[in-house]
C-alpha positions as MATLAB code, in Angstrom:
seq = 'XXXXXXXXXXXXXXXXXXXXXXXXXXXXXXXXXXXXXXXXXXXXXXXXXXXXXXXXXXXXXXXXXXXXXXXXXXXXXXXXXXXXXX';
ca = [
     -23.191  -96.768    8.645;
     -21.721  -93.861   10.699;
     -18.520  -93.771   12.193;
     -16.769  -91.326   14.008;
     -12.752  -90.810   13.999;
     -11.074  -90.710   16.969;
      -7.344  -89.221   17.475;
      -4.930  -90.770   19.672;
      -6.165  -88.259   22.435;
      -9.784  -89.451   22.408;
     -10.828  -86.456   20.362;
     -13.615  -86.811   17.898;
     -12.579  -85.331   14.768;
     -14.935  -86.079   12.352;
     -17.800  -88.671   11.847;
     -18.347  -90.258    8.210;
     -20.528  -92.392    6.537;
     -18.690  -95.465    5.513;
     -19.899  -98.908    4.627;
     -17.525 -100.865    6.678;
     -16.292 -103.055    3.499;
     -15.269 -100.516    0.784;
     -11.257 -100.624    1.669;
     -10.690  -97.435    3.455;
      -8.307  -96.595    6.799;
      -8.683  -93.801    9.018;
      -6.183  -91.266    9.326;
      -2.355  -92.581   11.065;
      -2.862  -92.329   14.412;
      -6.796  -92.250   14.686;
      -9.593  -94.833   15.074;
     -12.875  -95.172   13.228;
     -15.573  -96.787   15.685;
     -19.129  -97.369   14.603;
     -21.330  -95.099   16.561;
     -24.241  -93.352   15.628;
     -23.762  -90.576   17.770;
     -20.519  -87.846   19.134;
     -19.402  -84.753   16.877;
     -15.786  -82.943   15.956;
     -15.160  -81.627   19.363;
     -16.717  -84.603   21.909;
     -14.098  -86.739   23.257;
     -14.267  -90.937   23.213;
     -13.313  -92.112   26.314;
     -14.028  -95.844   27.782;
     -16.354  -96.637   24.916;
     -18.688  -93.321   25.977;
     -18.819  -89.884   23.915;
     -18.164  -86.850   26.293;
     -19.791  -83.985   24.848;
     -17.099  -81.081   24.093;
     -18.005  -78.070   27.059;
     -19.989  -75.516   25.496;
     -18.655  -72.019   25.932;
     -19.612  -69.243   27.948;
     -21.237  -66.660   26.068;
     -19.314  -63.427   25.563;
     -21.772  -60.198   26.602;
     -22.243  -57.961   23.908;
     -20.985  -54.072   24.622;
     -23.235  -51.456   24.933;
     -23.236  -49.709   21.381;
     -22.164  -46.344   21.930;
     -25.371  -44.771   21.637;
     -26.909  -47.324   23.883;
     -23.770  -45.429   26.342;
     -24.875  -41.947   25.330;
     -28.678  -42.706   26.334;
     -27.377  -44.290   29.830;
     -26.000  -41.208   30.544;
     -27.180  -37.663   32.047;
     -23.674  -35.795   31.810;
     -20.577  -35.646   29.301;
     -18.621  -36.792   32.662;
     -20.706  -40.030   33.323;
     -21.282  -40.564   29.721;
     -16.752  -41.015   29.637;
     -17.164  -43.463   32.572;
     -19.626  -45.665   30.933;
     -17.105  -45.130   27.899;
     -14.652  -46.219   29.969;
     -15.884  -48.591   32.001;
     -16.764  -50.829   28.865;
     -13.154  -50.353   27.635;
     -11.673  -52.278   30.286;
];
């Protein structure tokens, strides 16, 4: 049977497969609740799994030769430079 662990915040910190009658306790300060589903990240809250917020992706930079082939001059080739510095 799956369970997942719960900290005293609600967090999911882990799910494990446990048999529910070899002895075992969860961490102090955490809950194990049979559920088949939630991950390390979700949250537990009222008996439903809140899926963790998934991240905006970060934008890649421009390589710099990606920069160089943007640009026409050595002057807008440093603002491009520049530009992805900040």
């Amino acid at each position: 049977m799956r369970y997942i662990i719960i900290d005293a915040d609600g967090l999911i910190i882990n799910a494990i497969e446990w048999d529910g009658v070899t002895e075992w306790a969860p961490p102090e300060g955490c809950t194990a609740v049979e559920l088949e589903s939630g991950s390390s990240g979700d949250s537990y809250i009222d008996g439903v799994v809140v899926p963790a917020p998934v991240p905006e992706p970060v934008p890649v930079a421009p390589t710099f030769e990606e920069l160089v082939a943007q640009a026409s001059t050595f002057a807008e080739l440093k603002a491009l430079v520049a530009s992805n510095l900040a």
